[in-house]
Every structure is written in structure tokens, then in C-alpha cells.
N, C-alpha and C positions, 0 to 999 in steps of 0.2 A: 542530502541525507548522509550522515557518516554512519557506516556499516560497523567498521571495529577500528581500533587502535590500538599499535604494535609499538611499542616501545621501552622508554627505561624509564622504570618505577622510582619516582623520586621523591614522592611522600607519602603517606598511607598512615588510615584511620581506619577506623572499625565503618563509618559512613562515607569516608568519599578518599578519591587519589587521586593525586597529580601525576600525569602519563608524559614524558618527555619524548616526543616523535618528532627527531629532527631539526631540534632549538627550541621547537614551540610546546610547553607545557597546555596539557590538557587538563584542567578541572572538570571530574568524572563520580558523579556522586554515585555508591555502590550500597549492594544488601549485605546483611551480615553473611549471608550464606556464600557470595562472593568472596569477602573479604576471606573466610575461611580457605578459600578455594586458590586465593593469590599465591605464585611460588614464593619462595625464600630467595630466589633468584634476584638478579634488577630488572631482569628483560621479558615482558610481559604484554598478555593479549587480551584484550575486551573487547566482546561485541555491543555495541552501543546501542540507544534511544536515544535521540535529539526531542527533545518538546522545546518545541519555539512557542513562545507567547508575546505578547507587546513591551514587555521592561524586561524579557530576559530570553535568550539561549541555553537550556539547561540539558547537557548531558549525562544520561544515565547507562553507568558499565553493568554487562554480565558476564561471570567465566562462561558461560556454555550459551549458545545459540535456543536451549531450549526455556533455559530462565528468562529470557528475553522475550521468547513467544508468550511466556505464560503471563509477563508483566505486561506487553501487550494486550492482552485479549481483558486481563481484569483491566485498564484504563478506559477499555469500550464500553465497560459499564455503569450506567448512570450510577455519580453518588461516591463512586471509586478515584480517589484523584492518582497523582503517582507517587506523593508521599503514603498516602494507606497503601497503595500497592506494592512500595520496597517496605511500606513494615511487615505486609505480609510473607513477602519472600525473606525478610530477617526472622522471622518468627518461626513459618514452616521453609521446609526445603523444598524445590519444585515438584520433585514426585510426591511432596504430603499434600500440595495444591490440587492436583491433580486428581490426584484418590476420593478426597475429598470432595472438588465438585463432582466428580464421577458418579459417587455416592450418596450424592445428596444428604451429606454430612454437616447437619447448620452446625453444630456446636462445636465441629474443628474451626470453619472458618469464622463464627462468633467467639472464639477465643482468644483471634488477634487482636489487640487493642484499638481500637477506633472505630471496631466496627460493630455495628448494632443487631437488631434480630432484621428488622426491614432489609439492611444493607447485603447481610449475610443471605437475606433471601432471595432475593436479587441479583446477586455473585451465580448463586445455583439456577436461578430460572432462565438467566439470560445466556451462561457460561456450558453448561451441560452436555449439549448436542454438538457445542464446538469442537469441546473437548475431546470427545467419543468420536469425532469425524476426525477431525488431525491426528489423534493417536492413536487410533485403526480401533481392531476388534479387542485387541489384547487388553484391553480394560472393563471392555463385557462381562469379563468373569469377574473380575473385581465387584464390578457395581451386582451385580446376584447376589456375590457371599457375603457381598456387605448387608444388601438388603436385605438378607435370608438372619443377619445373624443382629440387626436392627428389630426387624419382626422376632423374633428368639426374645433378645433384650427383653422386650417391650410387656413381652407373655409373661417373663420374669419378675419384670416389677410389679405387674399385675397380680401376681402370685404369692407380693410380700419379699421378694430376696431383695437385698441392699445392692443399687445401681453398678459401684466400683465393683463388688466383689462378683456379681457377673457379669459384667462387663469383660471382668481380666479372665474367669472362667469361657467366657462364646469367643475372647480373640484367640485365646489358647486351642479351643476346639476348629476355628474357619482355618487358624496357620497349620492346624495338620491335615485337617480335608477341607480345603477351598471347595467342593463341591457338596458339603453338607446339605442338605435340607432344613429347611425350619425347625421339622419337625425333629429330624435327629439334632440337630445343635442343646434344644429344648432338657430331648430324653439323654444325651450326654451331659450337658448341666446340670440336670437334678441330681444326678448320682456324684457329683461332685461339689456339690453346694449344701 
């Protein structure tokens, strides 16, 4: 298994780079989120995925060791190849992956391309507990005020108000108190809606 590759950057695309380590050019296919993350320098580091299959060796870079965990753990899931898995790391950035399954968020990760309402479901059933184990407690609070402000939502549309406009009203209320309650999210939107 190759871990990363330290080298000099000698071609680069928005989807893939050739890494020169030592003579031997590396084809290193990447995420846009990556690609953003490359320096302007030549001399550069990726932590890698090897997928071997029977007609190919395919290397996949990350700048950060934790994009690389997260495009791991989506591979493990049935349905998720690893081209859906770097569109989704081009589409969100690893902490919007994260958040998301945390929060059982189908409609962030139903809004990468390729993926379905089944698939998206599936990302969150199977993804979830792993998530919340590898990345400790500090996302417990996350998954609350999401949930707290999903239940909020939901009373909302319930109620007749139009999804976007509070939608952007309950993110506005959970980014100033992360510990809001339902029920104050609710009685803070009304007065603002």
C-alpha cells in the first residue's frame, strides 16, 4: 500500500496530477477539494488510496489525511464506488461530509450528483456511528442542533412558511445558539418570519 507521495508537481488538472518522486512520475487522480488545497509551489505531498482491481492500479491523492478517511469509509458502502466518492469530496468539503452524515442530512448528501434517495440512504445508515466514533463527542452537539432545528423546520412547513426562507431564518437562529431547543428555534422564527 502507498501511504503518500512527496514530490515535484509536474502536471495538474482540476481531477488528477502527475507527482514526480524521484524519476518516476505518479498518476494520482484527486478531488476538487484537493486540487484547491495544492500549493503554487512544485514540491508537494499526498496522502494516497491505492484501489487495485484486475485491469488497473488506480491511485487516489488527498491533501489531508482526513479526506482520505472519509473517502475511505464512503467506499465501504454498498452502491458507493470511488468515482461517487471523489465527486462527493468535489462537491462538499470533508467537514460538509461529515456534518452531514452526522445529521442525518439526506438532502446534502442527495445533492451530489450520482446519488439517489436509496444511496443517500444508505451513506447515513451504514456511515453514522462510524462517523461519531472516529470523530469523538464534538459532533454530538452538531447532530442535536441539527436535529433540534430539522424538527423546527419541519413544524414550519407544517405551518405554511416557505422551506428556503426558514430554512435560512433556523440556520441563523442554531449559528447563534447551537443549544437552542426545538421549541425556542420555532418561537425565534416566528417573530422573524
Amino acid at each position: 500500500m502507498i501511504h503518500h507521495l512527496q514530490g515535484r508537481l509536474v502536471e495538474k488538472t482540476p481531477t488528477d496530477v502527475v507527482i514526480d518522486c524521484n524519476g518516476v512520475g505518479y498518476f494520482v487522480n484527486i478531488s476538487l477539494n484537493t486540487f484547491s488545497a495544492l500549493p503554487s509551489s512544485e514540491s508537494v505531498k499526498l496522502f494516497t488510496h491505492l484501489q487495485v482491481r484486475e485491469d488497473a492500479h488506480i491511485l487516489y491523492g488527498f491533501s489531508t489525511v482526513s479526506e482520505r478517511e472519509i473517502f475511505r469509509l464512503l467506499i465501504s458502502v454498498s452502491g458507493v464506488g470511488t468515482s461517487t466518492a471523489r465527486t462527493m469530496l468535489s462537491s462538499l468539503s470533508p467537514q460538509q461530509v461529515k456534518e452531514a452524515i452526522a445529521s442525518s442530512d439526506v438532502a446534502t448528501i442527495q445533492s451530489v450528483k450520482g446519488i439517489g434517495a436509496k444511496t443517500a440512504q444508505r451513506v447515513l445508515l451504514d456511515l453514522k456511528d462510524k462517523i461519531l466514533k472516529v470523530y469523538g463527542l464534538e459532533d454530538v452537539s452538531v447532530v442535536s442542533s441539527n436535529t433540534n432545528k430539522n424538527e423546527a423546520l419541519s413544524a414550519l412547513e407544517t405551518l405554511g412558511f416557505a422551506r428556503k426562507q426558514a430554512e435560512k431564518v433556523c440556520d441563523t437562529i442554531v449559528k447563534n445558539d447551537p443549544t437552542a431547543t426545538v421549541e425556542d428555534i420555532i418561537k425565534q422564527a416566528l417573530k422573524k418570519l
